[in-house]
N, C-alpha and C positions, 0 to 999 in steps of 0.2 A: 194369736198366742204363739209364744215359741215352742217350737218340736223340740221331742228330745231322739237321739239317732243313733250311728254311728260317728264317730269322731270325724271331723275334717282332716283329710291329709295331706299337709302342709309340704310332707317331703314329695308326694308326688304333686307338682304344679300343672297348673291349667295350660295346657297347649297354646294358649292366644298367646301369654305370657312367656313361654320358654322357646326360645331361640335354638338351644340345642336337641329340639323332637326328637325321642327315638333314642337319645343317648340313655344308658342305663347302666351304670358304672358295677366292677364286680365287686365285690367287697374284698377290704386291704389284704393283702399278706404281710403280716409283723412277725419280724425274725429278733431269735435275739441276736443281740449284742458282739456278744464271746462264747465261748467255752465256758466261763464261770457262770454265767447266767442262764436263769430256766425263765421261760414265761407261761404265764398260766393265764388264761384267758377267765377273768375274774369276774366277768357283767356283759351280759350280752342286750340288746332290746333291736325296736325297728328301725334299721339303717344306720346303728352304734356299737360299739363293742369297746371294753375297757380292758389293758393288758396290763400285770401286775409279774414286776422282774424280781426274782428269789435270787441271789447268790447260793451257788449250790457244789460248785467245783472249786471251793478252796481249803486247805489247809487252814488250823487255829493261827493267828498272826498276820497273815496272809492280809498287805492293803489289798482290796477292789476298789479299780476303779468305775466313776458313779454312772457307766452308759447304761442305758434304760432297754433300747429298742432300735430297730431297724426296720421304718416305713417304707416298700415297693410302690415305688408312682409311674407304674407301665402310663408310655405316652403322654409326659410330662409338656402339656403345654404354657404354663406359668406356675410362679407361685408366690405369695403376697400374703401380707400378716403387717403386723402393725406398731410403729414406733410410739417412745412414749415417754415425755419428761412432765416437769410440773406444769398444769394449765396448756398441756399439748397432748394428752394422751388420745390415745386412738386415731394419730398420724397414720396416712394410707404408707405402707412400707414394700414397694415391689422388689422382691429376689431375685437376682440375676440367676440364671436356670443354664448358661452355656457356660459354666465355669464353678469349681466349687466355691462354696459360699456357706458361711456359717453368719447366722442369729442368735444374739448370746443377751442375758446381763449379768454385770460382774459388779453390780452397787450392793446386792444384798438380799433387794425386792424385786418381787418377780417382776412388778409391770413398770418398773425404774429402767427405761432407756427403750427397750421393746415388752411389746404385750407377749405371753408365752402361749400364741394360739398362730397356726398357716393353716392357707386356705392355698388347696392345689388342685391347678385343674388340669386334668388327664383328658386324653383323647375321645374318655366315654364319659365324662361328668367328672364332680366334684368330692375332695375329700377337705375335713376338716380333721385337725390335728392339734391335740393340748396335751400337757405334760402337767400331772394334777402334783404344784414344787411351789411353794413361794419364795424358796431364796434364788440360786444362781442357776438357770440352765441354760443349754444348747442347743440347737438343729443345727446341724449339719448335712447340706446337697452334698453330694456325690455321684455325679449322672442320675441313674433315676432313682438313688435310695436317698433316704433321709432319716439322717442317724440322730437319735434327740436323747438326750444324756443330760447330765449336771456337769456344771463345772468342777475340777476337783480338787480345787483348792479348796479347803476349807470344809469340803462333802466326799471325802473318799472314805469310806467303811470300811473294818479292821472288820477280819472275820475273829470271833473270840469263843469260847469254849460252850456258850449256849446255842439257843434255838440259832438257825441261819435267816441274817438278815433280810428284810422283804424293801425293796426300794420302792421310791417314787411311780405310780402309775402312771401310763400314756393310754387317751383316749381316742378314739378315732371316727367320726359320724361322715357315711359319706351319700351322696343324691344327684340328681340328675343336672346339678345348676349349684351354685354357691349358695342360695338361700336355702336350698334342701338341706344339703351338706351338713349345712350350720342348727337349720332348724332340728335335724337329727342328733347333733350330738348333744345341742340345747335340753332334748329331752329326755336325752340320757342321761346327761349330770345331774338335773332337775331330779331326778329318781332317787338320787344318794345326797342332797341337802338336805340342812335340816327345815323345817319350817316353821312360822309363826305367822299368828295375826296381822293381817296389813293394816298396822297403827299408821294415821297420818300424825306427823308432829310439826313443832313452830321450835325451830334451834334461835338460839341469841346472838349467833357469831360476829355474824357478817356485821351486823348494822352497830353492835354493842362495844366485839371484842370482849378486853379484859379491861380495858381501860373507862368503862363508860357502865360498867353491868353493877348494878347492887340490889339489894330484895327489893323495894320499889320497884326496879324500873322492870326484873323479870315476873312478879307478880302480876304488876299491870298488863304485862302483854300477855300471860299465862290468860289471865280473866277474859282480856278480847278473843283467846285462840280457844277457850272454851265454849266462848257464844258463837264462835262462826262455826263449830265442830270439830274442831280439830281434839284428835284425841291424848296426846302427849306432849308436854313443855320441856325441852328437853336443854340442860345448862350446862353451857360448853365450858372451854377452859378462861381461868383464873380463878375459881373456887377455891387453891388448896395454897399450900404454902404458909412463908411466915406474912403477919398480920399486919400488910402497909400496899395500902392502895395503889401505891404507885410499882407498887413490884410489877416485875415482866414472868407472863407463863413459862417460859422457856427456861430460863435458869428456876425455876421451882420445882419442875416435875420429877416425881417419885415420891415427894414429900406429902403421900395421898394422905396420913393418919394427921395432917395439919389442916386447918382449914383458915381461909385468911378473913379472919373475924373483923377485919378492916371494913371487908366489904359485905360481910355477911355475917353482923353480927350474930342473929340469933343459931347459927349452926345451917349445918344441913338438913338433919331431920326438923326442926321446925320447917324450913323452908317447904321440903316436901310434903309437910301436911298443909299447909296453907296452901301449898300448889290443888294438892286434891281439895280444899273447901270448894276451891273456885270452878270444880267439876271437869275438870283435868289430870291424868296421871303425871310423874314426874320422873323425868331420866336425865342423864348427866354423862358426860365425859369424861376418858383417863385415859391416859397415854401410858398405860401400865407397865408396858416395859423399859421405859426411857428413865435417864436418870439426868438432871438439868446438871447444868455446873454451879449454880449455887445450890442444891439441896444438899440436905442434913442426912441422909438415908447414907448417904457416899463415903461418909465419915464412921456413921453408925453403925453400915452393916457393907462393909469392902468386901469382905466374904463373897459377896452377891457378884459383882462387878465382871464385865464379859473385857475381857485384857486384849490388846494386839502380842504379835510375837514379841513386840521389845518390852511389853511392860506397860504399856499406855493405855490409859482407860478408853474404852471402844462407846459411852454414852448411854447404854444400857445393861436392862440384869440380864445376865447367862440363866437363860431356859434350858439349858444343857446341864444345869446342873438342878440338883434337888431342890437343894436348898432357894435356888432361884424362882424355881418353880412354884413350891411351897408361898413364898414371899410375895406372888405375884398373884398367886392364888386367894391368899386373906386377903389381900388387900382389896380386891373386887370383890370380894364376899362379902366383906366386912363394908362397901359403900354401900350394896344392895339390901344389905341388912337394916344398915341402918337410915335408907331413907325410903326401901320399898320401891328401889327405881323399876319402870317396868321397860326402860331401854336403854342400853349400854352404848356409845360412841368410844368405840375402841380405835385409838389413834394410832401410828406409830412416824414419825414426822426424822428420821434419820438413815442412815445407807450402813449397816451393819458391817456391809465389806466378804473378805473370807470368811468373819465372824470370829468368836472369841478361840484363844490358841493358849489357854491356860491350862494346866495338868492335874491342877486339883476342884476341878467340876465335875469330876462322871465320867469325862470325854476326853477321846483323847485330840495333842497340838493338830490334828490334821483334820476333825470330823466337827469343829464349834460352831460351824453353819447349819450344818445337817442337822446334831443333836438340839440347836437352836429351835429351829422349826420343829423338829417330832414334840419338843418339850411343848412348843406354845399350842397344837392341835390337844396334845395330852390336858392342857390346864382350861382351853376354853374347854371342850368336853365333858371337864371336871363341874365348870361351872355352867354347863347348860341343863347338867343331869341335876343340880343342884338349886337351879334357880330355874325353873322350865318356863314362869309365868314372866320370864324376861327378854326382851330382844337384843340380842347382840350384833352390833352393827360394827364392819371395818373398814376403818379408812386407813390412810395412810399420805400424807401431801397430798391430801386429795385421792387419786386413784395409781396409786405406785405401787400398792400390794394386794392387783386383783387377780387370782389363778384359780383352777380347779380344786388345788388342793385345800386352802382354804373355804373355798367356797363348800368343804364337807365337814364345817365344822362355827362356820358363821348362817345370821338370818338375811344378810342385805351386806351391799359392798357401797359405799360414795363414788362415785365415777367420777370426781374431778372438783377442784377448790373453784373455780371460774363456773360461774353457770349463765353467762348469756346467753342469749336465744340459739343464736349460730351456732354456738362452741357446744351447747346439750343436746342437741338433734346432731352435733358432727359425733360426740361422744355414744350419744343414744343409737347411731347406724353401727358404730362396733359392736357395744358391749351385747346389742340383739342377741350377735351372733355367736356370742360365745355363751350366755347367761342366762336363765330365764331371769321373767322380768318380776318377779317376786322378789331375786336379789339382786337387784338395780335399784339405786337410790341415787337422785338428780336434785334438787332445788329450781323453783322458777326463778328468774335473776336477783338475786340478790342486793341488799339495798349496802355496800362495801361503806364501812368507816375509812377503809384506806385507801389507795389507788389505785385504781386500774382504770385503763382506758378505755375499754369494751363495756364495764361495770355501772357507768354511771347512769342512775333512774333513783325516781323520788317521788315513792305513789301517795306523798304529799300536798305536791303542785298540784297544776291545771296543763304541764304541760306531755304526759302521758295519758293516750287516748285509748278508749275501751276495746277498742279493736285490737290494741297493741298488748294493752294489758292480757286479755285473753288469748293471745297469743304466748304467751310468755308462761301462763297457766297453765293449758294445754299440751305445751312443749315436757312439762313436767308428767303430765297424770299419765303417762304409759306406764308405770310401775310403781314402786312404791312412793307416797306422796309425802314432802316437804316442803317449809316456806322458812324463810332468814329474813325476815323484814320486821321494821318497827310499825308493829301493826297497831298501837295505840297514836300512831300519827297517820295512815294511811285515811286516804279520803274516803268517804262514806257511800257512793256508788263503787268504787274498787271492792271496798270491803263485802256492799252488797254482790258484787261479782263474784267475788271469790267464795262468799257463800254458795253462791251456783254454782259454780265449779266445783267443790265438796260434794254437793249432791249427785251430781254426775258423776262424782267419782265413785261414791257409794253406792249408789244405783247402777250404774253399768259398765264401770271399770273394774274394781274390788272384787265381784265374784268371777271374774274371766283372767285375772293377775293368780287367784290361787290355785291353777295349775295350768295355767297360757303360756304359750310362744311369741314371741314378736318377730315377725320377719320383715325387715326392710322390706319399701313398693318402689326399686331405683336404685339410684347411686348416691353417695354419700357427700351429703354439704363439707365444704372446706370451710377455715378461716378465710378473711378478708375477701367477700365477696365471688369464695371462686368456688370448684364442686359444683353440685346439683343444687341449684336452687328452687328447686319442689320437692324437698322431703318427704316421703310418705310412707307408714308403717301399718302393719295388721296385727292386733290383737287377737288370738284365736284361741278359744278352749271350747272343746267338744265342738260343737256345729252352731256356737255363738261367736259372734266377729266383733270387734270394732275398725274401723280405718280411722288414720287422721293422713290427715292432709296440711303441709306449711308451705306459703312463699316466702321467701329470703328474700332479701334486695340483691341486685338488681332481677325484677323477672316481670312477667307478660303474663298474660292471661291463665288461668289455671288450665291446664292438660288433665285428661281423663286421670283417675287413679284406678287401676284394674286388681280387683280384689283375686286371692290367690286361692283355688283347693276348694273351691265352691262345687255345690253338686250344680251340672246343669240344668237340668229339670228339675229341682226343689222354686218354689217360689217366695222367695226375700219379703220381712219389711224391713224396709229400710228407712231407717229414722234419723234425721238431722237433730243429734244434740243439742245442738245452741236454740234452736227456734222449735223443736219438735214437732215439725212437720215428718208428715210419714207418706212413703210411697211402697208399691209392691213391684216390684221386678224379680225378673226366674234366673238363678244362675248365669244361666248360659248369654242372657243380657250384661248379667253385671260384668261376668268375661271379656267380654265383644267390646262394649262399650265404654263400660269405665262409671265410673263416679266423676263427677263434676260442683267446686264450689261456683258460688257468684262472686266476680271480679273484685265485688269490694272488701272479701275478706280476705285476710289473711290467713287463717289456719280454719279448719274446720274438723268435725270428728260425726263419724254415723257407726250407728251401729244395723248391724245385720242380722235377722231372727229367722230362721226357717218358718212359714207360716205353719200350722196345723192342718 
């Protein structure tokens, strides 16, 4: 039977495992900025601390500019963080350290070009570093400081005659190794999210689109996603708009109070009850802030519209302003009202830029980025206080607007449109370390209506084999669980797998996800064949474990996987998930030696229970 104890401590690792013994880093010194800036050490925990910059030294009028903080990296020996476009995110990104160097993005969204997370390692261990921003920021190396600030175009703050303005927080978790580092700040942010039930859901996207989706065909797969357990059918975009099947999402969106009765005739809320007959909840989609080029909202309500400096519509509403606000506000009220959704896929599928430079929204031409994002934390906030029994999920192209700061205000982030095998375990070794794995949300590969060359699988045929399948499963259930397949065509052994992997999820993934860490066990798989091709990650909450373990192509025999933070004198079961066989090993074995699959699988996952 499992013991209950002291927690496992992740940040200090097991000596077999750490290369750098004996390193013990001191904790950061964060200066501010300027003379205008005060920092106020805002959240402290173990091996984390959060610093929150006040503009405090200006005059009414007075721009500030958006620098945040000044991180000390005594005995800088690298420093690395992570690039990141569409269907590439979580690119390894190494910083040149003999020369200044700035990491920036200047598209809108935080994780549009680079992720806003360094990992630097000093002479005594590891620091990790986030700037809790989802529009535009900076780091900036300067010998051994690193300056991290927003961009200021578009986010420079006007001191004005109220309270004095409070900026962007910088985080900092640091450990004796990168995975500490990371696991530390992981559980520091994890502290200041909000949370909610880990609903597994079945989305329509991939396999449907907009082009192929009508109450039939979502019905039908809501019915099989109800008998294999899944607990939410959740219906992506092409819903709304005017009423002609052949419309495209993209020029529709904004036009949320339309629904395109083309394809749905009887409405939304019938849909959603007919979704619950079938013993399923029902959640949907909306790109809330976006405004397409053919909707009617652009005509109806300009007022809204976030402008460039000359005049040009910038494609969404200004959350800088009230009225924006407000607008963006009903409108997701007003979906969850009226169909009882119990999860939101909040998209946002565009590059804002400096943001809107209009004079009659609230804000003033210089701050339409900044006031952008205070607005959209302000509205979801509004709406989580408002709808608690809802999950709010954010994507963005995928994973182009995942940060800290967001992340205190959403339930779950999409880590990327592509989810092949490769590409969600290269994804899944980053976002470990910046996220806990409660707001991770992955897809097992998706069954794509359109093209992609990695994408293609068809759990159809005969010619996807069980081993592969379960692999692709697996690669998913380290965090929150979803599937994008036509599962009223999937084969009837798949399907029955996939039932098994549900239970497994429920049984011993689910309760270790509501307040786990995941730490990479290695280095991180690349695209095409290159990186680490034995993936392996730990699940840990209090003194319960899971490991998984994948081979990637091309690779040899499986190599031990050495579990991390184990007591050495406690004695393990250890249970192979797939076949449930069980063995007893003591820590200090499982250190030494490692975990081992058999040759003929490909992935595997065990869990680890202190005996009693």
């Amino acid at each position: 039977m499992p013991a209950t104890g002291p927690s496992a401590d992740l940040t200090a690792p097991e000596t077999t495992l750490d290369r750098t013994t004996g390193r013990s880093p001191a904790e950061p010194t964060v200066r501010p900025p300027s003379a205008e800036i005060e920092l106020s050490r805002t959240r402290s925990g173990p091996g984390a601390a959060t610093w929150t910059p006040v503009v405090t030294a200006a005059a009414p009028g007075t721009a500030v500019r958006p620098d945040l903080a000044v991180v000390q990296l005594p005995g800088l020996v690298r420093l690395v963080g992570f690039a990141s476009s569409w269907g590439m995110e979580f690119q390894p990104l190494p910083v040149p350290t003999g020369t200044a160097a700035v990491v920036e993005t200047t598209a809108g969204r935080s994780s549009n070009q680079a992720m806003p997370w360094l990992f630097a390692e000093l002479a005594d261990g590891w620091y990790a570093i986030t700037v809790h921003w989802s529009g535009n920021w900076r780091f900036s190396l300067d010998g051994q400081r690193l300056h991290v600030g927003l961009r200021p175009e578009g986010q420079t703050t006007t001191v004005g005659d109220g309270p004095l303005p409070t900026l962007p927080a910088v985080s900092v978790g640091w450990g004796a190794d990168r995975p500490a580092a990371a696991a530390a700040l992981v559980r520091h942010l994890a502290a200041s999210g909000p949370t909610a039930p880990l609903l597994t859901e079945w989305n329509h996207w991939w396999p449907y689109e907009d082009a192929e989706i009508t109450e039939d065909v979502f019905l039908a797969n809501a019915a099989v996603a109800a008998d294999l357990g899944l607990e939410v059918a959740v219906l992506d975009a092409g819903w709304f708009g005017r009423s002609d099947a052949g419309s495209d999402w993209v020029g529709q969106r904004g036009d949320w109070d339309l629904v395109n009765t083309a394809r749905f005739p009887h409405g939304l809320a019938w849909l959603a009850d007919r979704t619950r007959e079938h013993g399923i909840d029902f959640g949907i989609w909306i790109e809330a802030e976006a405004v397409g080029p053919e909707a009617t909202v652009a005509a109806r309500r300009p007022e809204l519209l976030a402008r460039g400096a000359a005049g040009e519509p910038l494609g969404y509403v200004c959350l800088g302003s009230p009225a924006g606000q407000e607008h963006v506000r009903r409108s997701v009220s007003g979906l969850i009202e009226a169909t009882g959704a119990r999860w939101i896929k909040w998209d946002f599928n565009l590059d804002p830029g400096d943001g809107c430079a209009r004079d009659d929204h609230g804000h003033g031409p210089g701050d339409g980025l900044l006031s952008h994002y205070r607005g959209l934390y302000a509205v979801l906030d509004a709406l989580r206080s408002a709808h608690p029994g809802t999950l709010f999920e954010a994507c963005s192209s995928g994973g182009l607007r995942i940060d800290a700061g967001l992340a205190e205000h959403v339930h779950a982030f999409f880590l990327s449109d592509p989810d092949w095998t490769e590409h969600a375990l290269t994804c899944l070794w980053g976002a470990a370390q910046q996220l806990p794995p409660r707001q991770l949300l992955h897809w097992p590969q998706s069954e794509w209506r359109g093209e992609h060359r990695f994408q293609k699988v068809d759990y159809s045929g005969t010619l996807l084999t069980v081993d592969r399948f379960d692999t692709m499963i697996r690669a998913a259930m380290l965090h929150r669980f979803g599937i994008s397949v036509r599962l009223t065509e999937m084969r009837a052994d798949l399907r029955a797998r996939l039932r098994h992997h549900l239970g497994v999820y429920d049984r011993h993934l689910r309760p270790l996800l509501a307040d786990g860490v995941l730490v990479p066990l290695g280095e991180q798989p690349l695209h095409a064949e290159q990186g680490w091709r034995q993936p392996a990650f730990q699940l840990t909450s209090g003194r319960q474990h899971v490991v998984a373990g994948f081979r990637l192509p091309p690779t040899g025999s499986w190599l031990p996987l050495h579990p991390r933070g184990l007591d050495p004198d406690a004695r393990y079961e250890v249970r192979d998930l797939g076949d449930e066989s069980v063995t007893v090993r003591t820590g200090r074995e499982l250190s030494a030696e490692g975990l081992t699959a058999a040759d003929t699988a490909t992935s595997v996952l065990w869990s680890l229970s202190p005996c009693s």
